[in-house]
KOLVORO-802444 format. One record per residue (C-alpha): x, y, z; residue number from 0; residue in three letters. Coordinates in nm, 3 decimals, decimal comma, m for minus. Layout:
N
X | Y | Z | NUM | ALA
...
This chain:
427
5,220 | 2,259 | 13,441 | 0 | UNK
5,043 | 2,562 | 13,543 | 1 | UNK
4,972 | 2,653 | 13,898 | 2 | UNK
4,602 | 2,900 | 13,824 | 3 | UNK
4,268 | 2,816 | 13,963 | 4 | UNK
3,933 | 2,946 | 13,896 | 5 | UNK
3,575 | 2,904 | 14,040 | 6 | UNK
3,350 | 2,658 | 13,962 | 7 | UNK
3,068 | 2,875 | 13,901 | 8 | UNK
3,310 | 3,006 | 13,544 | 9 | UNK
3,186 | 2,646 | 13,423 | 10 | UNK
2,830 | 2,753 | 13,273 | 11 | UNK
2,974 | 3,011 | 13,088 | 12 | UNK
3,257 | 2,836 | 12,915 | 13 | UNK
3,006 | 2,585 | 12,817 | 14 | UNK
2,768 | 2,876 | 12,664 | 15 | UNK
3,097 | 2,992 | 12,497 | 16 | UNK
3,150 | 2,626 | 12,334 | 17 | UNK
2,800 | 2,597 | 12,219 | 18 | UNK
2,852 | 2,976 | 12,056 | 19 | UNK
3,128 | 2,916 | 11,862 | 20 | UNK
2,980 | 2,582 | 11,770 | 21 | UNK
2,677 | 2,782 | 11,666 | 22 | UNK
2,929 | 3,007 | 11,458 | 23 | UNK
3,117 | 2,741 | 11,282 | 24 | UNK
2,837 | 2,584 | 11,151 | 25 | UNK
2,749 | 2,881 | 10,990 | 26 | UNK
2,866 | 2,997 | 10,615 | 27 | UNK
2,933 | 3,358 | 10,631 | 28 | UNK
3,045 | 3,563 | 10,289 | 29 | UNK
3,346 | 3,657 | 10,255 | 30 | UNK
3,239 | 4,036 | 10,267 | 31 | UNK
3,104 | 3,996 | 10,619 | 32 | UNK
3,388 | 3,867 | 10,727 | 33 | UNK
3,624 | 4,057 | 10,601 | 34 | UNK
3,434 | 4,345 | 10,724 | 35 | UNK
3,441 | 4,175 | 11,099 | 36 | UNK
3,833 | 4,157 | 11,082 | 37 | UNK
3,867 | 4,519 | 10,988 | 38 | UNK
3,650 | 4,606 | 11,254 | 39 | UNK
3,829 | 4,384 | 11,518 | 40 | UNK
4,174 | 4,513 | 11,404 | 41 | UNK
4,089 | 4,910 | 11,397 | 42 | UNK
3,886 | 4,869 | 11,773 | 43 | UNK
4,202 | 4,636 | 11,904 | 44 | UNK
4,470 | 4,853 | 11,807 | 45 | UNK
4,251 | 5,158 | 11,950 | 46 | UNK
4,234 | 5,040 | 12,293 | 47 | UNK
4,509 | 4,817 | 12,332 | 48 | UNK
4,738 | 5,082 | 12,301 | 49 | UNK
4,458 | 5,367 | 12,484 | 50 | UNK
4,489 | 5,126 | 12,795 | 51 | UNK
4,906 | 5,184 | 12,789 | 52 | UNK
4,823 | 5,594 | 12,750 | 53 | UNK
4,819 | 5,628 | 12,323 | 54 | UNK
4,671 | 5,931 | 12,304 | 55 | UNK
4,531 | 5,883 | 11,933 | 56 | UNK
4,128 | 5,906 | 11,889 | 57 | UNK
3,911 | 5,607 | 11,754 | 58 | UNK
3,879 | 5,819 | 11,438 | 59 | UNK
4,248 | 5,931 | 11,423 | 60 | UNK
4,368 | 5,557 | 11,460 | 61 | UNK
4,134 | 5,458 | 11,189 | 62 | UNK
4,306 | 5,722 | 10,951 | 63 | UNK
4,676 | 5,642 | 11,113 | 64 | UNK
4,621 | 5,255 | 11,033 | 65 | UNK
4,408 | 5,271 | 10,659 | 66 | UNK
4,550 | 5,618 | 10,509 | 67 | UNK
4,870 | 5,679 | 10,637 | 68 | UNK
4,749 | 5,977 | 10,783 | 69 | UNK
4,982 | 6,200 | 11,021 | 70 | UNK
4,774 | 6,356 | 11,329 | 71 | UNK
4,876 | 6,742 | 11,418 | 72 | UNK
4,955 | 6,734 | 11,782 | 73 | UNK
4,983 | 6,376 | 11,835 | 74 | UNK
5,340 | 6,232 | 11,911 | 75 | UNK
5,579 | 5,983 | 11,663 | 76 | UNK
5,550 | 5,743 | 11,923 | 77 | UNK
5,153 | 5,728 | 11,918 | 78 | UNK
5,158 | 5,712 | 11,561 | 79 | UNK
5,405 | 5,433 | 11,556 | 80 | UNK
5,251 | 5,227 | 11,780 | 81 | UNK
4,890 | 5,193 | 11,586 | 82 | UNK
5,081 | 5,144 | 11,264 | 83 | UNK
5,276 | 4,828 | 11,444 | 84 | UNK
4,976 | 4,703 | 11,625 | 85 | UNK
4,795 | 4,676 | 11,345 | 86 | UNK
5,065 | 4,477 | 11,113 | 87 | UNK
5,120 | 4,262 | 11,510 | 88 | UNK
4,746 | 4,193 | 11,476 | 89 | UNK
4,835 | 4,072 | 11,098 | 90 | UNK
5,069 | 3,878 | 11,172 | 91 | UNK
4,871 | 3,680 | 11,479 | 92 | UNK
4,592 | 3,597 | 11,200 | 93 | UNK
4,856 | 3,454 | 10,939 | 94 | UNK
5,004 | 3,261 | 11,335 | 95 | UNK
4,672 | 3,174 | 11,361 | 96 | UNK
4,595 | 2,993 | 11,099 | 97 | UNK
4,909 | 2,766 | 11,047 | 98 | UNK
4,963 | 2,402 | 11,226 | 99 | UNK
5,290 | 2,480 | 11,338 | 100 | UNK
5,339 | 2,456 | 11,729 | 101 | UNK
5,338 | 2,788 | 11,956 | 102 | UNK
5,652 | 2,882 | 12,132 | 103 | UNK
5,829 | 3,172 | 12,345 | 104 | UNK
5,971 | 3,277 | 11,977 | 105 | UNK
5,642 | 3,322 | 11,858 | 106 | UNK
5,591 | 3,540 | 12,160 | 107 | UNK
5,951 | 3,734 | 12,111 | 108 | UNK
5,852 | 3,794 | 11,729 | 109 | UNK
5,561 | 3,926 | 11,802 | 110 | UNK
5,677 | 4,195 | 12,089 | 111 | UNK
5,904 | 4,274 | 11,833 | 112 | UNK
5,655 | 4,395 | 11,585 | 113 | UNK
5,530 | 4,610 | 11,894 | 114 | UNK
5,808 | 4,802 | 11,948 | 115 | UNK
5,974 | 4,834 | 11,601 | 116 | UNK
6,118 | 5,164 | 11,531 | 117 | UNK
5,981 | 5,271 | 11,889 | 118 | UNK
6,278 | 5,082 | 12,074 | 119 | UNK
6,488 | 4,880 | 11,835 | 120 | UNK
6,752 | 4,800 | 12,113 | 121 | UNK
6,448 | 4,627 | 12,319 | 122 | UNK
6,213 | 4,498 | 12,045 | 123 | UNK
6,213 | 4,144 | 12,084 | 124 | UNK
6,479 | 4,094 | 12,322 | 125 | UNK
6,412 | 4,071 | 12,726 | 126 | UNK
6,450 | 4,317 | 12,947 | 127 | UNK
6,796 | 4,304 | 13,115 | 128 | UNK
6,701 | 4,540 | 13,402 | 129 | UNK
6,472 | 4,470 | 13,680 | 130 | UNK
6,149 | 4,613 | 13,675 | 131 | UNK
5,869 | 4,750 | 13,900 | 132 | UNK
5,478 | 4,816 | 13,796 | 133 | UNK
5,291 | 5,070 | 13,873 | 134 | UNK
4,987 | 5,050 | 14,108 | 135 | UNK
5,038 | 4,710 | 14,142 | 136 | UNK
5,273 | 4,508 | 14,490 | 137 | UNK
5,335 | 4,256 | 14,229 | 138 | UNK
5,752 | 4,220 | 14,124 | 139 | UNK
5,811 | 4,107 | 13,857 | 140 | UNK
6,099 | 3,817 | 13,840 | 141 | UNK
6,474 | 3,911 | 13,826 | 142 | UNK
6,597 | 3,987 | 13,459 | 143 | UNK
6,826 | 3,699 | 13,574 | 144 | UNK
6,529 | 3,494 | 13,604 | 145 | UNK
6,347 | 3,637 | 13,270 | 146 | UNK
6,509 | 3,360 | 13,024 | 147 | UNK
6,432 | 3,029 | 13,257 | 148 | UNK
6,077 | 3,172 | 13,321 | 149 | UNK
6,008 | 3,262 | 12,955 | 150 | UNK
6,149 | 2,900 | 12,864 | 151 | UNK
5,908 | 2,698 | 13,144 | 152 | UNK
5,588 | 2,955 | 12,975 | 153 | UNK
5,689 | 2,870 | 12,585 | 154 | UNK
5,698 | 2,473 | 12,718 | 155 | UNK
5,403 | 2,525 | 12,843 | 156 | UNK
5,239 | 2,732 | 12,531 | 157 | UNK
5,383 | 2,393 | 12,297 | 158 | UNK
5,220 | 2,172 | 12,520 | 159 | UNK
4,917 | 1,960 | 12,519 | 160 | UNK
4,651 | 2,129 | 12,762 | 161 | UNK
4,331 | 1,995 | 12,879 | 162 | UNK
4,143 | 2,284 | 12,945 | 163 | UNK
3,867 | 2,475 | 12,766 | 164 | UNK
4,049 | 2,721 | 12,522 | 165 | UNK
3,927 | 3,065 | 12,708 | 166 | UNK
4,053 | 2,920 | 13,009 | 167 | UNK
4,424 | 2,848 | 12,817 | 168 | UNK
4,348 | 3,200 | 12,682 | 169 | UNK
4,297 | 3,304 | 13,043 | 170 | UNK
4,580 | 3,156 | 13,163 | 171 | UNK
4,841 | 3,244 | 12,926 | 172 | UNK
4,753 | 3,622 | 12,959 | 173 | UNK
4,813 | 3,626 | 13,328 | 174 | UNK
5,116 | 3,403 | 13,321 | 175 | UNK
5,281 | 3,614 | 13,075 | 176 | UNK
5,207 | 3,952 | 13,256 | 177 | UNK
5,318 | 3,784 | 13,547 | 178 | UNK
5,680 | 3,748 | 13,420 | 179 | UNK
5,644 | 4,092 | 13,258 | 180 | UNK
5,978 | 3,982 | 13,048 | 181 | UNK
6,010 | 4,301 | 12,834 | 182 | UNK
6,080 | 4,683 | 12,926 | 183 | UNK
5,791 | 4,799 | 12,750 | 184 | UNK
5,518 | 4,663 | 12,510 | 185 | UNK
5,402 | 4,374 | 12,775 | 186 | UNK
5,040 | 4,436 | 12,824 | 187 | UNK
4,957 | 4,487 | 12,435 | 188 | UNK
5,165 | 4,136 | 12,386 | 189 | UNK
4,954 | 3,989 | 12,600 | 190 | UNK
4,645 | 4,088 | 12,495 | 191 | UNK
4,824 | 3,994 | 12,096 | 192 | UNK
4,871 | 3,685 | 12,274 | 193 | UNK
4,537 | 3,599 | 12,396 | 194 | UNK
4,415 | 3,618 | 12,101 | 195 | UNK
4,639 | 3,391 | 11,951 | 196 | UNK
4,500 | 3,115 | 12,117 | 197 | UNK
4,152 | 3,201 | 12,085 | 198 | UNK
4,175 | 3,199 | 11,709 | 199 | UNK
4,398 | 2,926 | 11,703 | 200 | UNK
4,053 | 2,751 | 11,799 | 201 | UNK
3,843 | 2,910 | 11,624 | 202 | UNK
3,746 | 3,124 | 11,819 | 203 | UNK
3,594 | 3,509 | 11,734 | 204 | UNK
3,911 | 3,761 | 11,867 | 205 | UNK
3,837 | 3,972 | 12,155 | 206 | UNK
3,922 | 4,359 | 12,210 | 207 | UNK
3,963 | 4,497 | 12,584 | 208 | UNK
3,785 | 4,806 | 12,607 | 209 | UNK
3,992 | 5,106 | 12,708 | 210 | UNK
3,690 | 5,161 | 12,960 | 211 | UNK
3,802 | 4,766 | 13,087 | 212 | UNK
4,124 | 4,939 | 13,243 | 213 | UNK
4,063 | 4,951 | 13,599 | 214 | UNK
3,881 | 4,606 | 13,600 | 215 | UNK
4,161 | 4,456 | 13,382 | 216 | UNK
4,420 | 4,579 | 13,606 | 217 | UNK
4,268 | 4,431 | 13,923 | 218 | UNK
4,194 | 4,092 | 13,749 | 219 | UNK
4,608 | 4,140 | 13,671 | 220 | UNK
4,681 | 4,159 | 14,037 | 221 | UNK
4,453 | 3,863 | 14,137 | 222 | UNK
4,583 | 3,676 | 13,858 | 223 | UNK
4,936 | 3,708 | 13,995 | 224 | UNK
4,849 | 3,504 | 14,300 | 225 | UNK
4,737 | 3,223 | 14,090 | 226 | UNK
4,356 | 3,323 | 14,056 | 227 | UNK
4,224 | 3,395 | 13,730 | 228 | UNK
3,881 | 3,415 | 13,789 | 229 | UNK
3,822 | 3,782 | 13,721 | 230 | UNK
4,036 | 3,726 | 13,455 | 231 | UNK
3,824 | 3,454 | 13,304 | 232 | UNK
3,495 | 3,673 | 13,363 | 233 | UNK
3,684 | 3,997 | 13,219 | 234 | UNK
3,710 | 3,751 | 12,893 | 235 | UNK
3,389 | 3,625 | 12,867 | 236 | UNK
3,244 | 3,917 | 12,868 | 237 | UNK
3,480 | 4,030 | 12,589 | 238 | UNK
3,433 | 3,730 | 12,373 | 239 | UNK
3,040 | 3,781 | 12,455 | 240 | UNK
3,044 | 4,093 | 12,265 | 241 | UNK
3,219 | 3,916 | 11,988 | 242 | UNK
3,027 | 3,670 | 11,936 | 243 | UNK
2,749 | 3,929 | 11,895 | 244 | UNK
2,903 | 4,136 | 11,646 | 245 | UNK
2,918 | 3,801 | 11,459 | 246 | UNK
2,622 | 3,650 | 11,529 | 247 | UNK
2,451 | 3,958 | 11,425 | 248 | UNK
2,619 | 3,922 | 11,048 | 249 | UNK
2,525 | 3,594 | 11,052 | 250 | UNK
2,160 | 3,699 | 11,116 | 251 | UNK
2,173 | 3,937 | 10,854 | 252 | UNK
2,267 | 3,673 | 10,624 | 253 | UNK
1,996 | 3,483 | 10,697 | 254 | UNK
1,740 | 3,691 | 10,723 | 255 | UNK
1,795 | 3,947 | 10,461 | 256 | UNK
2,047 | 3,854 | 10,199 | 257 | UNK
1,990 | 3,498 | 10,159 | 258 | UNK
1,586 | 3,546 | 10,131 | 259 | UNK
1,629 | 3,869 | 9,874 | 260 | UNK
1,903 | 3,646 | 9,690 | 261 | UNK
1,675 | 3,300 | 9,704 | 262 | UNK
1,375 | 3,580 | 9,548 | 263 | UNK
1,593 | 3,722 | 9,304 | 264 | UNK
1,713 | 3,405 | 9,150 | 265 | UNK
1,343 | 3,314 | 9,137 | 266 | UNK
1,250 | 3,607 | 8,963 | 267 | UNK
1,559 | 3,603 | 8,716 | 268 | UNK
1,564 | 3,246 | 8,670 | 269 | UNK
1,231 | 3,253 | 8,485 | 270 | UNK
1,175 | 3,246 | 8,161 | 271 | UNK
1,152 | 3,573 | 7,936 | 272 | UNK
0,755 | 3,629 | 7,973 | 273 | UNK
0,602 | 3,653 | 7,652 | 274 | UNK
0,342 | 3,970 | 7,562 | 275 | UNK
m0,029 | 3,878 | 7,634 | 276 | UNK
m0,120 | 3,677 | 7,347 | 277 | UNK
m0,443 | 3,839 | 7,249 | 278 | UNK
m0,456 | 4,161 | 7,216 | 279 | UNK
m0,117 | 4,238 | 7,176 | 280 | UNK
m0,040 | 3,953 | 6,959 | 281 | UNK
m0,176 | 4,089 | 6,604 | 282 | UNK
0,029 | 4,423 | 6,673 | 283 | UNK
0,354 | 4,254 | 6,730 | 284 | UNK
0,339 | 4,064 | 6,405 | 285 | UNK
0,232 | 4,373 | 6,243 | 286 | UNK
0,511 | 4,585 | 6,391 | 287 | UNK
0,742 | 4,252 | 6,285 | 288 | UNK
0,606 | 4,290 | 5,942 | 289 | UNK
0,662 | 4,622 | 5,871 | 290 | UNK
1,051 | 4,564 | 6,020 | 291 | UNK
1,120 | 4,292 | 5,800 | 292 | UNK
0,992 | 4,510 | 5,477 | 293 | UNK
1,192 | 4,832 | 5,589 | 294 | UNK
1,503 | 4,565 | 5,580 | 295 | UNK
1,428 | 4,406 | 5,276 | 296 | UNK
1,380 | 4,713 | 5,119 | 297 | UNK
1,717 | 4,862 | 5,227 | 298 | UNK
1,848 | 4,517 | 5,085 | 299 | UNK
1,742 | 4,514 | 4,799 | 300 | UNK
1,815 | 4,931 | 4,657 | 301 | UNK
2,173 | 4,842 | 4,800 | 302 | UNK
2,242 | 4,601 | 4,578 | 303 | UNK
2,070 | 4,732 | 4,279 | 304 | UNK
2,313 | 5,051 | 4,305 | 305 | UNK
2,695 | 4,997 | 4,177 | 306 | UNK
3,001 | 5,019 | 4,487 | 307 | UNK
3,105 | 5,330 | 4,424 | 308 | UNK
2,726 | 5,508 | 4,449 | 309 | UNK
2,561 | 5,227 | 4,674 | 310 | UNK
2,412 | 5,444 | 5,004 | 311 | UNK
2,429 | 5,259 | 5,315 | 312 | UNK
2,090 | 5,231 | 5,452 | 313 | UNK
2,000 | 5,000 | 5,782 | 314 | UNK
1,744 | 4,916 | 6,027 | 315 | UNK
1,823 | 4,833 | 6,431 | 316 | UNK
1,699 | 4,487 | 6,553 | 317 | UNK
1,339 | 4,471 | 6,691 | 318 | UNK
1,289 | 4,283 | 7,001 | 319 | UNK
1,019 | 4,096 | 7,090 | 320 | UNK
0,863 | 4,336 | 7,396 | 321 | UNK
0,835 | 4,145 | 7,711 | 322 | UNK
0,567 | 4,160 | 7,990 | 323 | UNK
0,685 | 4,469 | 8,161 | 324 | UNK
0,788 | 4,640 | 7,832 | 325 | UNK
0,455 | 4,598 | 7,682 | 326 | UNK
0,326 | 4,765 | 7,960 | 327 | UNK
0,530 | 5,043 | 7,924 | 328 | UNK
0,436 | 5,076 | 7,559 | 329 | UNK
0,078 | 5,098 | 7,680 | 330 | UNK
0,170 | 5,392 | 7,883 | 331 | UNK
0,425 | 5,574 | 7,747 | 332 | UNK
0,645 | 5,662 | 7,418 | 333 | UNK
0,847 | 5,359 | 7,385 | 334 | UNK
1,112 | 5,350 | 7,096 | 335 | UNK
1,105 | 5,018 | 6,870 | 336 | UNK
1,376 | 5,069 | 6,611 | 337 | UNK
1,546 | 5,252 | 6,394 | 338 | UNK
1,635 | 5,377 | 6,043 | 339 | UNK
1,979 | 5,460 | 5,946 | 340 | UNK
2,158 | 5,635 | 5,606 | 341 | UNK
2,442 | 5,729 | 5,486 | 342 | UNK
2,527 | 5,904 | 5,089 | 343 | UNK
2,840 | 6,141 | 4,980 | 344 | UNK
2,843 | 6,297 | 5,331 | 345 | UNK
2,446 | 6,359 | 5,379 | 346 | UNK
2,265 | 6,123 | 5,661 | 347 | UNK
1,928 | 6,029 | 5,787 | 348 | UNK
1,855 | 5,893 | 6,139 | 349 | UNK
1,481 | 5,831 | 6,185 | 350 | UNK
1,301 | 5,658 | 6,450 | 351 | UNK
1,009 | 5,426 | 6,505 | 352 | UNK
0,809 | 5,477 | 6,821 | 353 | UNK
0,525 | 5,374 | 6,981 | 354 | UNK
0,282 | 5,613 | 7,097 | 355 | UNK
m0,031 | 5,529 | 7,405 | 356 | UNK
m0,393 | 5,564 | 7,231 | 357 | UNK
m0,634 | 5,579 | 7,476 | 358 | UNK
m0,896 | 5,302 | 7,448 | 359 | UNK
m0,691 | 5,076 | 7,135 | 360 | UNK
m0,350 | 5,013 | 7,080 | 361 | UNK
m0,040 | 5,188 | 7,048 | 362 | UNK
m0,021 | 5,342 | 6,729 | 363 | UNK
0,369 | 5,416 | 6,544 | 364 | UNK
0,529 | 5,756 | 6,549 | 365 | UNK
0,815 | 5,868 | 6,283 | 366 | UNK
1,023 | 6,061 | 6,531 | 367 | UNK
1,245 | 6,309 | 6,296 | 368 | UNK
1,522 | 6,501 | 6,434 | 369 | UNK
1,521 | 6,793 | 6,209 | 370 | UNK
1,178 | 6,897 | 6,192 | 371 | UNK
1,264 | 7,207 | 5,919 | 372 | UNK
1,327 | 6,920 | 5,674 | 373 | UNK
0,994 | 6,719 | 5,722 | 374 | UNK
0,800 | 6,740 | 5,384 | 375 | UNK
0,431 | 6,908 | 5,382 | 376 | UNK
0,312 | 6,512 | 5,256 | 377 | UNK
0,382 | 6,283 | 5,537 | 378 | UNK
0,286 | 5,987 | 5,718 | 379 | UNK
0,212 | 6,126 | 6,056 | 380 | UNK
0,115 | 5,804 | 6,247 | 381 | UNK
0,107 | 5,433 | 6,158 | 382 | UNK
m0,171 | 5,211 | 6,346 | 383 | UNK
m0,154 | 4,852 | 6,333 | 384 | UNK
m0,472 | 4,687 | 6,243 | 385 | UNK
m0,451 | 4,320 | 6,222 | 386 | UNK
m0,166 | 4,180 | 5,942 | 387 | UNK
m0,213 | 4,580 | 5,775 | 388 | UNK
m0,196 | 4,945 | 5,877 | 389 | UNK
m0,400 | 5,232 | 5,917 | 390 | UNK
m0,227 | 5,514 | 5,782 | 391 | UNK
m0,249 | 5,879 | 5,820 | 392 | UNK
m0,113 | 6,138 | 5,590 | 393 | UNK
m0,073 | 6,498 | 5,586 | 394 | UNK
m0,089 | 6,642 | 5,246 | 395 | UNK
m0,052 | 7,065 | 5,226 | 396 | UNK
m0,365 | 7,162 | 5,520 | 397 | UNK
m0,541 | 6,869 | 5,517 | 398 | UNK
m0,523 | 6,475 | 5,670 | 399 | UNK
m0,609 | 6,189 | 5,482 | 400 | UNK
m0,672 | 5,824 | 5,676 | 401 | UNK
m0,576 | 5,538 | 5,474 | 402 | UNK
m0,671 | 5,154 | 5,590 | 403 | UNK
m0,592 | 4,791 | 5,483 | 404 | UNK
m0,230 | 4,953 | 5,420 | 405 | UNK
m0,004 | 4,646 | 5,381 | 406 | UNK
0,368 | 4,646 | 5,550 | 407 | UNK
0,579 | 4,617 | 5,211 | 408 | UNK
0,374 | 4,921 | 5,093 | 409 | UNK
0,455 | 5,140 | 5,426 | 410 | UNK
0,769 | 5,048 | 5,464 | 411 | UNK
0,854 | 5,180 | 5,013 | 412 | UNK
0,692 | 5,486 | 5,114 | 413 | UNK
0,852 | 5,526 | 5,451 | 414 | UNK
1,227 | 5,419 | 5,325 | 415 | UNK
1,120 | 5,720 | 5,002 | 416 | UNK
1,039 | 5,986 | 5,196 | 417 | UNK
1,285 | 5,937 | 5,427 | 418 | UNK
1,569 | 5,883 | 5,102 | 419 | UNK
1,414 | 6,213 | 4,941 | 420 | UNK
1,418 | 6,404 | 5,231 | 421 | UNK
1,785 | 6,348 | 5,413 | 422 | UNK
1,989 | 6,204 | 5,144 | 423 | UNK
1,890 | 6,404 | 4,814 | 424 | UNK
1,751 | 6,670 | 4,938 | 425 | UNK
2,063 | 6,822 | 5,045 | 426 | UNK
């Protein structure tokens, strides 16, 4: 049984507190976020738990101490050594945290002695032997005599059944075990490791004593130690308070921006493919489909009229139907369709087939040629689909010459001829 009291007026506030962390429960939170919450708890916990005891290491410097293994010039073994074991104390409270097993005083010894490893091996974990003033406070401490019986009557306590609303047990706990003070060094940040213990042990969002909390902490402390724990209890609150923000605000960002860009997304993705405009665009498609099918037949069909051994290897890339947005993009801009490929003793072709913008019709086709000193003087210069044929134009020597009613098979013989005479026998 524990002998603390409070006022009556805390009441209102532990009930907000319940509601909260109902609230917060209820909620699904990604992973992500909450991972990112823990990190952020853990690197602003070890930072002023150990600031409030005189570490000297930055916000900054404690981040890179903790995550990088970084050494700071100027800053002591000892500072560096007690971030690193905070940290892996605050690691091992979560892994506590989330087990069924019942809390004892060796929870509370293993955990000191995570605090002071390497620091004060003789000490870590074990308590003090020597009696023990603090500073600033009229507050004694018990006799190290005393320090087993009262540590046993506190982890009796901590296995218990309790009654009361867990930031009160939180509450309690803190000032109980300060008030015994069993260890030489390392008591205030086993506390506060402590606390938080049993506020995740109900699900509760960790809390991190500001460094700027120290003079209000300390005199919550002393009132504590003659059985009040109001201050203590308000000190809390307003801790947990900001917690719960920090998560609440993750939670709102879940809500309000990924979930509605994800719910849109899926919408948008979960469609169908939309099919080009069926009008005017559909009579150029199957023309441009046409002429693809004829440029593969005819590479077909001169492969396997030639023997192994002098066979060229000739192919065409897969044409996609264009979808909504691609169509528009042929409208506007040069958009390539597919391609022609060759091979023959060591000499190669690689054409394209583009679309090019006409302003006021349809895209017309481009033969886009990468080595321009080859092209011959008689060429097809552009290709314009015009219902199930072509319109052709050809330059021959100085002057142009337009065909129409040009069917595919014929366009594709004469472009798969030019293109053989030019890159593969040419050379």
């Amino acid at each position: 049984m524990h002998r603390y009291r409070w006022s009556e007026s805390i009441e209102s506030r532990l009930q907000q507190a319940t509601e909260r962390m109902r609230r917060l429960r209820a909620t699904t939170m990604p992973p992500a976020a909450v991972k990112s919450l823990r990190h952020w708890f853990r690197i602003h916990h070890t930072y002023n738990s150990n600031a409030i005891e005189g570490n000297r290491l930055t916000l900054p410097e404690t981040r890179a101490v903790v995550e990088d293994g970084i050494t700071i010039a100027g800053k002591s073994l000892k500072d560096h050594f007690e971030a690193v074991n905070l940290a892996h104390a605050l690691d091992f409270v979560e892994a506590l945290a989330s087990k069924e097993t019942v809390l004892g005083e060796r929870d509370v010894r293993e955990m000191h002695g995570i605090v002071l490893r390497g620091i004060d091996p003789e000490n870590a974990g074990s308590y003090r032997r020597i009696n023990v003033r603090i500073g600033g406070t009229e507050h004694v401490p018990p006799e190290a005599l005393r320090v087993p019986e009262e540590m046993r009557a506190f982890g009796e306590w901590l296995a218990g059944a309790k009654n009361e609303h867990p930031v009160v047990v939180c509450a309690i706990a803190h000032a109980w075990f300060e008030t015994i003070h069993p260890f030489v060094d390392g008591n205030g940040r086993t506390g506060r490791l402590l606390a938080n213990l049993l506020l995740m042990r109900e699900h509760y969002p960790a809390i991190v004593l500001l460094v700027e909390d120290r003079a209000r902490y300390y005199t919550a402390l002393d009132a504590s130690h003659s059985g009040d724990i109001t201050a203590m209890l308000e000190l809390t609150l307003d801790r947990l308070d900001q917690s719960f923000e920090e998560y609440e605000r993750a939670s709102r960002e879940v809500l309000e921006l990924r979930e509605p860009a994800i719910d849109y997304l899926a919408e948008q993705l979960g469609k169908p493919p939309a099919a080009p405009p069926p009008s005017e665009a559909h009579s150029w498609h199957e023309a441009v489909r046409a002429l693809h099918g004829a440029l593969r037949d005819f590479a077909s069909q001169l492969e396997a009229r030639l023997p192994e051994g002098r066979r060229p290897s000739l192919s065409v890339t897969d044409f996609s139907e264009p979808t909504e947005v691609a169509w528009k993009l042929i409208q506007k801009t040069p958009y390539e369709l597919f391609g022609l490929h060759g091979e023959h003793h060591g000499s190669w072709l690689a054409l394209s087939i583009r679309s090019s913008p006409k302003k006021g019709g349809l895209p017309e086709l481009q033969v886009s040629e990468p080595d321009v000193s080859l092209q011959l003087r008689d060429r097809i210069t552009s290709m314009e689909p015009t219902g199930h044929t072509f319109q052709v134009t050809h330059i021959e020597g100085v002057s142009i010459r337009i065909e129409h009613g040009v069917s595919a098979l014929r366009l594709a013989t004469e472009l798969w001829t030019g293109a053989i005479n030019t890159y593969l026998l040419s050379r």
